[in-house]
N, C-alpha and C positions, 0 to 999 in steps of 0.2 A: 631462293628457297623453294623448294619443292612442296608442292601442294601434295596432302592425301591421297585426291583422286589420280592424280600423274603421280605417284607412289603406288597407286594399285592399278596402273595401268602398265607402267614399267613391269610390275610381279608377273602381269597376265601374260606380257610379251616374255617371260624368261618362264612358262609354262606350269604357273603355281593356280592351280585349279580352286584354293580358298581364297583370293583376290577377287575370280569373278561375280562370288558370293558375298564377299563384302563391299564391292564396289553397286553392285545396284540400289543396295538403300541409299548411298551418297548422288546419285545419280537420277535415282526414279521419277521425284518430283520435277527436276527440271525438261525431264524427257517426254513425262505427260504432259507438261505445262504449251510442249513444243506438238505434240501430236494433238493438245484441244486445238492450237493455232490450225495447225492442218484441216483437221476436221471439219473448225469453223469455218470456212471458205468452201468445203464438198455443197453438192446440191442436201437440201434441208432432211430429204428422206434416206439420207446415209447412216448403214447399218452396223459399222465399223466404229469402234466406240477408241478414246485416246489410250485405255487401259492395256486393249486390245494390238493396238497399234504398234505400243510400246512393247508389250510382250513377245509378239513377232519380230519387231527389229533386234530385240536382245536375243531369241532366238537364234534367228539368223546370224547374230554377230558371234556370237559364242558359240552356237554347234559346229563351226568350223573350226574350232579350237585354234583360229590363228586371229589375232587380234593386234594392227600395226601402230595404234594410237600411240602418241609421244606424249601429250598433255591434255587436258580437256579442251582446247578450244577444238582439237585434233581428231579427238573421240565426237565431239559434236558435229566438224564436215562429216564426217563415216556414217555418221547416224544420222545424219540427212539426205546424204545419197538414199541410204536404205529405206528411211521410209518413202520416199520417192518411189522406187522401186516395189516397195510392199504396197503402194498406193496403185500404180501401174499394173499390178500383178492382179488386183484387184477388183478396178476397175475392168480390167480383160478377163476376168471371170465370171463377173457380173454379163459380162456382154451390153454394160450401159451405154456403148457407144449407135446400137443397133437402137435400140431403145429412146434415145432422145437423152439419156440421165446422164450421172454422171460429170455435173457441173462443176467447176472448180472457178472459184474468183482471185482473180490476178488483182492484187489488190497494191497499187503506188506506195501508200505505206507502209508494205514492207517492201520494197526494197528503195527504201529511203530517199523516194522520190515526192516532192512537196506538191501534189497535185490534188482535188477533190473525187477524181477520174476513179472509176471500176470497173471492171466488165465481170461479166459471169461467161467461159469456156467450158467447151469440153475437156475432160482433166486426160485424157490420152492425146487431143489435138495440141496440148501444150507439151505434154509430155515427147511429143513427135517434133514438134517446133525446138524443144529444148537441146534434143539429138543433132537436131541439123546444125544449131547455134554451135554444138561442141564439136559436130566436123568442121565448123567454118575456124571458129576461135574456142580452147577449151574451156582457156581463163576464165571468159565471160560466160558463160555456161558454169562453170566451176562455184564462180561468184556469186549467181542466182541460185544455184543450189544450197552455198552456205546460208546466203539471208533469208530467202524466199521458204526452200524448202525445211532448213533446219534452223532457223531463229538466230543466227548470229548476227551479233554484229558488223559493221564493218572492220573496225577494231580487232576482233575476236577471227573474223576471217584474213586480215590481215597479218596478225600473227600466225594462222597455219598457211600462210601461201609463202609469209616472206616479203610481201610486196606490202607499197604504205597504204594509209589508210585509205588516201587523197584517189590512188589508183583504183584501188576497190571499188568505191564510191562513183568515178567515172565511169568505169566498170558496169557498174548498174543501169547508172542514165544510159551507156549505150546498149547493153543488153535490152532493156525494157524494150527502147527504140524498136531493136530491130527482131523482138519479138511481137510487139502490135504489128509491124507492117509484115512479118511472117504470115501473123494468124490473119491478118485482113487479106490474105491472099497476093501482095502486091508481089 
């Protein structure tokens, strides 16, 4: 059965211009919900509010009038990438990397890893590590983006890759892995 939102994402893709306007009410709360997570993880004096966040990724997703989503869990990697990207864009406008700011906390629990473990990063040094993780492997890269940056599940990322949960989920422990020993410099 076809869900509403993969009903008006389907319309967006066949270029019906009143889908994009009825799909952000169905949509807005959970995309805030996703850009406080982001948020909360920046350094505390971040100026960038989740409204905001969200209004820029829709933006950007919609002023290019081409929009590839198949379903929502589909629409939700897309909109992970982006605010990555609107966070990146950001963050390099601020110049917070000169500065010392610009903190971002890699946090074990989201990406479904059972540890106490946090660190607090620079959010472009991760951003640089994640680049290099998707020349080596894109999957794993790919996979941190859906949980890390866009709040999916592994579930939820596993139905837009195609691949099982189980995969995902390894996926993670080893991204994690080999993003501490990236960002420790090893």
């Amino acid at each position: 059965m076809e869900t509403e939102i993969t009903a008006l994402l389907r319309r967006v893709r066949d270029g019906d211009a009143e889908a994009t306007h009825e799909l952000l009410p169905l949509v807005h709360a959970e995309l805030r919900l996703i850009a406080a997570n982001y948020l909360r993880r920046e350094r505390k004096d971040h100026t960038l509010q989740p409204t905001a966040l969200v209004n820029e990724v829709y933006v950007r997703l919609f002023g290019t009038g081409v929009l590839l989503a198949t379903d929502k869990a589909h629409f939700l990697a897309i909109v992970s990438k982006m605010m990555r990207q609107v966070l990146v864009d950001y963050a390099r406008g601020r110049g917070s990397e000169k500065r010392g700011g610009g903190l971002y906390r890699l946090d074990d629990a989201a990406l479904e890893i059972q540890t106490d473990n946090q660190e607090v990063l620079p959010f472009l040094e991760l951003d640089r590590a994640l680049d290099e993780l998707a020349a080596e492997n894109p999957l794993l890269a790919q996979a941190v983006e859906m949980r890390y940056f866009g709040g999916l599940t592994a579930a939820e990322a596993a139905e837009v890759t195609g691949r099982s949960v189980h995969s995902i989920r390894h996926d993670l422990r080893f991204a994690q892995a080999w993003l501490r020993r990236a960002l420790a410099g090893e």
